[in-house]
N, C-alpha and C positions, 0 to 999 in steps of 0.2 A: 583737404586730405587729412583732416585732424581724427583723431581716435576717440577725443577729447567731447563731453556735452555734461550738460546738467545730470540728465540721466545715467550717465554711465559713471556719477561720482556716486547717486543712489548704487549701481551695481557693485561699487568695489565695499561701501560701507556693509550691500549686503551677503557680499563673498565673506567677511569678518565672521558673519554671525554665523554660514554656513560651515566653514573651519570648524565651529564651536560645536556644530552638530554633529562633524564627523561627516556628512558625507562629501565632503571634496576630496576628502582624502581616497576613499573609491574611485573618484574620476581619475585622479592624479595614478594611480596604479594601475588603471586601465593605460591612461597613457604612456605610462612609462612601458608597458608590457608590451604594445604595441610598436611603439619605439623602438625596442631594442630586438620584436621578432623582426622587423622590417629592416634595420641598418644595423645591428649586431650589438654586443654588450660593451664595444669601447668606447668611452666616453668621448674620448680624442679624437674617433675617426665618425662619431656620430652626433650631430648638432644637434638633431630633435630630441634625443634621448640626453643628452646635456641639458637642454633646456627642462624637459619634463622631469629631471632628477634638483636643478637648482630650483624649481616652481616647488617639489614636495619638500627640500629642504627651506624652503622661505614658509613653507606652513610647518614646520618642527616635526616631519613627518618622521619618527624613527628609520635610525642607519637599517636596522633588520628588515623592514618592511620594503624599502628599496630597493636592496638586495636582493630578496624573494622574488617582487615583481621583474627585476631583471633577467633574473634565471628563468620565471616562466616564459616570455618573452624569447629566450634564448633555446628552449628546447632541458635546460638543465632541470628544472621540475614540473609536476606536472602540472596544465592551469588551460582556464577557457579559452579557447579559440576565438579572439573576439574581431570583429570586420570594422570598417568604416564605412560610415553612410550620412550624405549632406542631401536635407531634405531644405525645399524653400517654398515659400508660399506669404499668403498674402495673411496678417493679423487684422480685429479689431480696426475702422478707419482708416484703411487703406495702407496701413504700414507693411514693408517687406521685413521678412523674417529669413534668415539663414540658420539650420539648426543644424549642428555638427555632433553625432550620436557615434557612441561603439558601444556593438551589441555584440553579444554570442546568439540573439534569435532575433533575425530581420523582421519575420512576419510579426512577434510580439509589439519590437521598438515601432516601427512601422503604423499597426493597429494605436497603437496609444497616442503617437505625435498627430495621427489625423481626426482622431477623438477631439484630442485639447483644440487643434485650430476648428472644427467642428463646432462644437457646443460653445464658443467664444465670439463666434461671426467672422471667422477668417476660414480661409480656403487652403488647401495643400496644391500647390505648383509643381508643375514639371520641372526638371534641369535647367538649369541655367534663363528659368521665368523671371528670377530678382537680384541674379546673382551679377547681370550685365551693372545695377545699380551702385553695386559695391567694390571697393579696389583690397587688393590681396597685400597687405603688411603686416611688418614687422612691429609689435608693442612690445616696448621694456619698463616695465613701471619698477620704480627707485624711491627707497624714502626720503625725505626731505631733509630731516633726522641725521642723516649720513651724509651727505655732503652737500656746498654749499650748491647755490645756484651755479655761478661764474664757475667754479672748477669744473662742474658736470658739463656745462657747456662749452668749454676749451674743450675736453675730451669728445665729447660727441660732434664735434665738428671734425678734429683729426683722426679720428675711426669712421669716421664716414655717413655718422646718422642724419637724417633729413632732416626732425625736427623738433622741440621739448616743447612739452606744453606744461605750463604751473599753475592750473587752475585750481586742480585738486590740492585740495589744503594739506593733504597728509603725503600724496605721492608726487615726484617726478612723470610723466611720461612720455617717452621717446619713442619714435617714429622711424622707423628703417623703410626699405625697401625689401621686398621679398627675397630679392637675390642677394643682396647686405647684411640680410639677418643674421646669418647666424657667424658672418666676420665680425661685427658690432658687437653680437653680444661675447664671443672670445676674445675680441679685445678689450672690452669693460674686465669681462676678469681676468686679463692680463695685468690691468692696471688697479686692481683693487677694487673696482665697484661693487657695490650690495646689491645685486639685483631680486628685488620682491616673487616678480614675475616674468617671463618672457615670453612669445606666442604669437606664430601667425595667425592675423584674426583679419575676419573682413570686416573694413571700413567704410562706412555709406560716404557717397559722394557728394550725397545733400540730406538733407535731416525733414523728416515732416514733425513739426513744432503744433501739438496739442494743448491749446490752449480754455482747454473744458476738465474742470475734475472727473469727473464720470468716465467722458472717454478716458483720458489718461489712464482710468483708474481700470478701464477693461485688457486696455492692452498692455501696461502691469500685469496685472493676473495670469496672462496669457505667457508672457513671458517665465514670471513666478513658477509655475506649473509644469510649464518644461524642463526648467533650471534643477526643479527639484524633483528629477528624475534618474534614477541613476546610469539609465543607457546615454542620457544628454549629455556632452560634455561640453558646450557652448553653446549661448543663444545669443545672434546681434541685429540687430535691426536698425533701421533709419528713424527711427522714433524718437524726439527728444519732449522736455516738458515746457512749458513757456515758466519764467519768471514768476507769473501772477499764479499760478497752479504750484509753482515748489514751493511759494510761499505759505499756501493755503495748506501745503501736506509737511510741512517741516516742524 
């Protein structure tokens, strides 16, 4: 039930560089926009929209730009209409992909996610083709930086989180439950926590371990491609890298 793989420390090293480019900060205002048209502009009475406002303050997203996106969301200014749409299918060597897009033009996001699994050797799936694969949690990634091991862990046991992983050199990451997510993450900042990031994401319930650079390296790309799209706002898959391959690409 871990969030936690080789690969997904590759994903956060390269969310870093994507900050750098700017475009996360697009996703991040899409989700806030959408957040706040769906559960309203108070922060107190809306967890998602909590979340996707501490995730743009963990990237130094300006106070102004949050604000904006809030109000578009809320009807106060004007701003795209944009929907949610969770596509799945199969990548490169048998891996499942779950892609979580918001679009203001279905048909556009649509045409381009079947393109990419297309020209890559994977297939676009039906509802719920990969999704039986994966479990619906709650990630809170924490710097390390910020608090010790043992205190994050006293607290996340008496808030009620499942479970921390300290693989990743640089972050914490905690494990809720979907229906505890968003108690866990208000009582982290009840009690002072840094939270980097928060987000229900799905989590594979067993990993297919590539143990070839090549392959690895197509369904990389595959991934890459999407991520760097700005209708996409998540990409997760069962795909991890073997030992012998992260060593070969490091």
């Amino acid at each position: 039930m871990s969030g936690h793989s080789k690969w997904s420390t590759i994903k956060h090293r390269k969310g870093a560089q994507d900050a750098k480019r700017g475009k996360i900060f697009t996703k991040l205002i899409k989700e806030i926009t959408i957040a706040a048209r769906l559960g309203g502009g108070d922060l107190l009475a809306n967890p998602r929209l909590r979340a996707a406002v501490a995730n743009a303050k963990g990237q130094r997203m300006p106070k102004d730009n949050i604000e904006r996106a809030i109000k578009k969301g809320t009807g106060e200014l004007d701003g795209e209409n944009y929907e949610e749409i969770v596509y799945e299918g199969y990548g490169p060597n048998n891996v499942a992909v779950i892609v979580e897009a918001m679009t203001d033009n279905r048909n556009r996001t649509t045409s381009f996610v079947r393109s990419i699994f297309s020209k890559l050797g994977g297939n676009l799936g039906s509802t719920n083709s990969v999704q039986y694969m994966f479990d619906r949690l709650g990630l809170i990634y924490i710097d390390k930086s910020s608090i010790e091991e043992d205190d994050l862990t006293e607290i996340a046991l008496e808030v009620g989180a499942e479970d921390i992983h300290t693989e990743n050199p640089d972050q914490y990451e905690v494990v809720t439950s979907m229906t505890d997510f968003a108690q866990v993450q208000g009582d982290f900042e009840n009690r002072g926590v840094e939270m980097n990031q928060a987000s229900l994401s799905w989590v594979p319930q067993n990993r297919i371990e590539i143990d070839d650079v090549k392959k690895a390296e197509q369904v990389m790309k595959l991934i890459d491609l999407l991520e760097d799209n700005d209708d996409v706002q998540n990409v997760y898959s069962n795909f991890d890298i073997s030992e012998t391959v992260l060593a070969q690409m490091s």
